[in-house]
TIKEFI-742832 format. One record per residue: residue number from 1; x, y negated, z negated of N, C-alpha, C, CB in turn; residue in three letters. Coordinates in nm, 3 decimals, padded with zeros to 5 digits. Glycine has a CB too. Layout:
# residues N
  seq      n_u      n_v      n_w     ca_u     ca_v     ca_w      c_u      c_v      c_w     cb_u     cb_v     cb_w  type
  NUM        X        Y        Z        X        Y        Z        X        Y        Z        X        Y        Z   ALA
...
//
This chain:
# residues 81
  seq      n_u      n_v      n_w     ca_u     ca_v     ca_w      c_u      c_v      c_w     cb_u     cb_v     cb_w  type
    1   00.834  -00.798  -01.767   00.775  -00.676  -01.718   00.863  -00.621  -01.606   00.629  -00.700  -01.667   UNK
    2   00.910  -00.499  -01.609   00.963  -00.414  -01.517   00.916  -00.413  -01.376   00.950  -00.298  -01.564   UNK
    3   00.947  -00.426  -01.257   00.878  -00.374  -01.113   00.857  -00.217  -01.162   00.995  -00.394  -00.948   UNK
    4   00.714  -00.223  -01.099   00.671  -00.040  -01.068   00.798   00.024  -00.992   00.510  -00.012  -00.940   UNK
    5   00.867  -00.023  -00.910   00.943   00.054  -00.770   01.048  -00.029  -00.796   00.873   00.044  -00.592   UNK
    6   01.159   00.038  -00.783   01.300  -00.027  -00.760   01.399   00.010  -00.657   01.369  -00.012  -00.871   UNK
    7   01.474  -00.094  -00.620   01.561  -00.023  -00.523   01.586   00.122  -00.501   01.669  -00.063  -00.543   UNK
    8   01.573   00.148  -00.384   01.651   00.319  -00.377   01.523   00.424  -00.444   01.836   00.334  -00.513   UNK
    9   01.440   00.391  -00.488   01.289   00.461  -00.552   01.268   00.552  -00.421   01.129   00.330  -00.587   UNK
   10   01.236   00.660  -00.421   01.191   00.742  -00.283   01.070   00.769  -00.333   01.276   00.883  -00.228   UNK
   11   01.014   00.784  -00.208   00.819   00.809  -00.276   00.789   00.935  -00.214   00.665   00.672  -00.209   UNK
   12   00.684   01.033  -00.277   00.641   01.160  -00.195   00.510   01.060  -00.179   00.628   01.343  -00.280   UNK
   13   00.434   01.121  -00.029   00.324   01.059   00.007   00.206   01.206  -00.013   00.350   00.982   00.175   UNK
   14   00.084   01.197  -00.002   00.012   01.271   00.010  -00.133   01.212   00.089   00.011   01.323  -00.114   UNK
   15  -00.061   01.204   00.228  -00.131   01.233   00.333  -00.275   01.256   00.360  -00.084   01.314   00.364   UNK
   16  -00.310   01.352   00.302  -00.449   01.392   00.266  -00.491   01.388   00.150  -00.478   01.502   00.295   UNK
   17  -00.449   01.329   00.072  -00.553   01.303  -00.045  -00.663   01.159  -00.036  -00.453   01.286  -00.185   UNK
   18  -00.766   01.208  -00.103  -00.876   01.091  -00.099  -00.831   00.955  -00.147  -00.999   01.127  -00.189   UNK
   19  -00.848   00.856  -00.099  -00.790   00.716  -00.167  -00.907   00.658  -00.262  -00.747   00.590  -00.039   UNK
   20  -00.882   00.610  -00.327  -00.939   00.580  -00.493  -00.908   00.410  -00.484  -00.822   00.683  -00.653   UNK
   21  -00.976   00.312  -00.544  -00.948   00.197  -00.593  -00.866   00.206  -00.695  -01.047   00.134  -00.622   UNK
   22  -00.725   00.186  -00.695  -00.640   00.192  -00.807  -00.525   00.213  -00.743  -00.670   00.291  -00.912   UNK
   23  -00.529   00.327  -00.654  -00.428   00.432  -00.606  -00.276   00.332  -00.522  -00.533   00.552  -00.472   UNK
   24  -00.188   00.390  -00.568  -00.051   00.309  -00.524  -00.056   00.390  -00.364   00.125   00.347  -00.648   UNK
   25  -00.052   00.296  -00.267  -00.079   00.375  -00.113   00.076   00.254  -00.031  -00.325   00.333  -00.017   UNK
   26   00.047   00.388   00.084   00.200   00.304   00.198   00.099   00.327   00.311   00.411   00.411   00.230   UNK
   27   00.111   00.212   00.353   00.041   00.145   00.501   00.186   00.114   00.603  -00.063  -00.043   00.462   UNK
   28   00.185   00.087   00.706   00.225   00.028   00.797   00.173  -00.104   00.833   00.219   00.103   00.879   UNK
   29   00.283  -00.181   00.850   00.215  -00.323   00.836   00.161  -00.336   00.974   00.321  -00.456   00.792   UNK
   30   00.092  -00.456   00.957   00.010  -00.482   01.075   00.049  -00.518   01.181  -00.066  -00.556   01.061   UNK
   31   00.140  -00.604   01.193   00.209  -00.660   01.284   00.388  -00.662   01.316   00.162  -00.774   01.261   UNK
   32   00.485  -00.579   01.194   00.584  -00.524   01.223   00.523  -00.375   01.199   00.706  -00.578   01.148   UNK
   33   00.557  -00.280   01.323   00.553  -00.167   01.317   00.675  -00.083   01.225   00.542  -00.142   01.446   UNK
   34   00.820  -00.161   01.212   00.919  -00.105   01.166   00.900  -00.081   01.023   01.025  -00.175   01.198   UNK
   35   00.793  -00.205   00.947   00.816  -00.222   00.830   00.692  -00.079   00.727   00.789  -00.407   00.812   UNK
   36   00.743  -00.048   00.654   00.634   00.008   00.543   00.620  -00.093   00.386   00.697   00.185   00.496   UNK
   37   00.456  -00.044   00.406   00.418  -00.134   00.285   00.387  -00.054   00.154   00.289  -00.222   00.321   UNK
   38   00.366  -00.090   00.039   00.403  -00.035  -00.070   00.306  -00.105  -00.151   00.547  -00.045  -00.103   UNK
   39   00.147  -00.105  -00.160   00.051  -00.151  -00.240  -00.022  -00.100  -00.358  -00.020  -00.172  -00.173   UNK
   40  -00.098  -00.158  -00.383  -00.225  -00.125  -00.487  -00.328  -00.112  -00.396  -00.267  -00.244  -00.606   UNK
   41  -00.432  -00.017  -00.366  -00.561  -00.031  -00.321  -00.662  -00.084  -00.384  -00.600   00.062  -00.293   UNK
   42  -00.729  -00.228  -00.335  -00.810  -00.273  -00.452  -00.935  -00.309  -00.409  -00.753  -00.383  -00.525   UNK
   43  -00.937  -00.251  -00.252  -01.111  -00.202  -00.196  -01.110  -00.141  -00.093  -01.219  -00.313  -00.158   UNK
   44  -01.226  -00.071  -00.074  -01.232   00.008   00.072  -01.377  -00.026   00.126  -01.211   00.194   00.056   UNK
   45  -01.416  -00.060   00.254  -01.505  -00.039   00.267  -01.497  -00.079   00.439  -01.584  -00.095   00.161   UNK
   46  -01.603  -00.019   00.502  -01.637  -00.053   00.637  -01.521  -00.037   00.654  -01.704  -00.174   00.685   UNK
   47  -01.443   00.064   00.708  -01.310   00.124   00.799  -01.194   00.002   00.736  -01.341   00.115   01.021   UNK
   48  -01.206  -00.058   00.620  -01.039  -00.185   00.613  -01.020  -00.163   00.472  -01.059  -00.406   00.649   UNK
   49  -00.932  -00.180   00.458  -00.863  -00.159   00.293  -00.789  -00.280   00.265  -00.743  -00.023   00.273   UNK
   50  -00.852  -00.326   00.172  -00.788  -00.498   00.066  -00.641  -00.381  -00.007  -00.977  -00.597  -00.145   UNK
   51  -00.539  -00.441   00.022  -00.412  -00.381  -00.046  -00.364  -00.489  -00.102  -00.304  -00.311   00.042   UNK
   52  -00.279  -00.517  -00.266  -00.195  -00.595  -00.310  -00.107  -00.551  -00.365  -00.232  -00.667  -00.368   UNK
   53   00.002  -00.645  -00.378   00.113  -00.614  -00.463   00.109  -00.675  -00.579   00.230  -00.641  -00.409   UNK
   54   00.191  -00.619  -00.609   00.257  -00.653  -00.792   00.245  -00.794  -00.844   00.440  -00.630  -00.810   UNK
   55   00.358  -00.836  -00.731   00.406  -00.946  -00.732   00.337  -01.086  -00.650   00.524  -00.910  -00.693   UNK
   56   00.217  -01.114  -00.707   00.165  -01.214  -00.611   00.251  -01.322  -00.523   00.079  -01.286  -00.685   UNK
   57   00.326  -01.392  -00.604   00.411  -01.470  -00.543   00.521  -01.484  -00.461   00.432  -01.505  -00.596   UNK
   58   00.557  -01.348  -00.422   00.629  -01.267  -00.339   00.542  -01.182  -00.219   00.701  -01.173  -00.435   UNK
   59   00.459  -01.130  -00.250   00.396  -01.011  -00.195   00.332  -01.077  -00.066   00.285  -00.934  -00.303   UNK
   60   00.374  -00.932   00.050   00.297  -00.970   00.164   00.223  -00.899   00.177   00.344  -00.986   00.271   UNK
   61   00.060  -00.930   00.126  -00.042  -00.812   00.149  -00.136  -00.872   00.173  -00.073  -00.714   00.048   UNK
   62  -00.255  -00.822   00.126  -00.387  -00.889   00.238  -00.439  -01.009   00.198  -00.527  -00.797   00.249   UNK
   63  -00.386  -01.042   00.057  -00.416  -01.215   00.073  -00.357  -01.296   00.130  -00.415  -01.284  -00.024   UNK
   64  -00.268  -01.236   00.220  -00.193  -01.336   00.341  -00.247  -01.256   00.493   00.024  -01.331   00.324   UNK
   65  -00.261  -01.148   00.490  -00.272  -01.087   00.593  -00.406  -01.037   00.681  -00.208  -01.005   00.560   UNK
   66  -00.478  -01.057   00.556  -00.618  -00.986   00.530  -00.684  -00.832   00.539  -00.690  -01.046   00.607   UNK
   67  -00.747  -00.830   00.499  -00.821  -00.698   00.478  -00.755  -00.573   00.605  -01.011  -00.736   00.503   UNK
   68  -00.691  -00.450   00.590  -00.606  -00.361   00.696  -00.727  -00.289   00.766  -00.483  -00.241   00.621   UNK
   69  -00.679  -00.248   00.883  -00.753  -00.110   00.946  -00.723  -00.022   00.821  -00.680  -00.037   01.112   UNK
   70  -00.801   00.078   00.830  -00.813   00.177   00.772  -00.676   00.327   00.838  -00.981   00.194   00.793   UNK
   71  -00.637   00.292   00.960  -00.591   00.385   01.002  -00.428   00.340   00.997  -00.661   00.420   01.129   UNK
   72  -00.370   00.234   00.937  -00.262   00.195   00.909  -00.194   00.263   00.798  -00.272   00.077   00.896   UNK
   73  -00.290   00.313   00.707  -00.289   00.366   00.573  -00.207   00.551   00.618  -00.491   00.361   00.497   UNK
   74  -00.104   00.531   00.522  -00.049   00.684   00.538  -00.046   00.779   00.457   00.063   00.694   00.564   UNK
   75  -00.058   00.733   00.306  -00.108   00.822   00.210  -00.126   00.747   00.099  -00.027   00.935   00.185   UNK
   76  -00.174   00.817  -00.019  -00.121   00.791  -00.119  -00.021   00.846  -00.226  -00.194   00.772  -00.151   UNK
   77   00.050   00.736  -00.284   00.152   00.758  -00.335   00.171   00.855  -00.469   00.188   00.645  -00.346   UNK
   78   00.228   01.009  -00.461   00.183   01.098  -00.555   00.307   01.106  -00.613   00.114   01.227  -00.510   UNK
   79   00.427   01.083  -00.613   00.555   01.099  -00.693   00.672   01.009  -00.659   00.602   01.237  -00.679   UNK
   80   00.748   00.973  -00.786   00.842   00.867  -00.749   00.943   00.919  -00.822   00.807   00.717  -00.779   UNK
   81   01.041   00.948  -00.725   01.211   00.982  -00.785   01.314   00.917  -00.739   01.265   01.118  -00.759   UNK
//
C-alpha cells in the first residue's frame, strides 16, 4: 500500500472548515512547537481530538501522546499537490 503523503506533498489547509471524523487535519504537536502533524481525525469530543496516523508502527499520535487540545488543530486538510 502506497503512503497517503509523500515527501515534498504540500497541503492547502482550510482553516475554517468544520472537522468531521474521517477528515485528514494538521495539528501542532503538543510538546515540539516546531513540529506539524499530519493525521486522521478519529474523535472529537469535550474540547480534545483522538488523531492517528497511517502508519501505526511509526506514527506519533495520540496513542502515544493522548487525546490533543482542541486548539492545536489548524485545519483541515482540503488539497494535496
Amino acid at each position: 500500500m502506497l503512503p497517503l503523503l509523500a515527501a515534498g506533498d504540500e497541503l492547502l489547509i482550510d482553516s475554517r472548515a468544520a472537522l468531521r471524523v474521517g477528515d485528514l487535519v494538521v495539528a501542532r504537536h503538543p510538546f515540539r512547537k516546531d513540529v506539524l502533524l499530519v493525521k486522521t481525525l478519529v474523535s472529537l469530543s469535550d474540547g480534545r481530538a483522538w488523531l492517528e496516523g497511517c502508519n501505526e508502527a511509526q506514527s506519533s499520535d495520540s496513542r502515544s501522546l493522548g487525546a490533543l487540545p482542541v486548539i492545536l488543530l489548524l485545519g483541515k486538510v482540503s488539497s494535496r499537490f
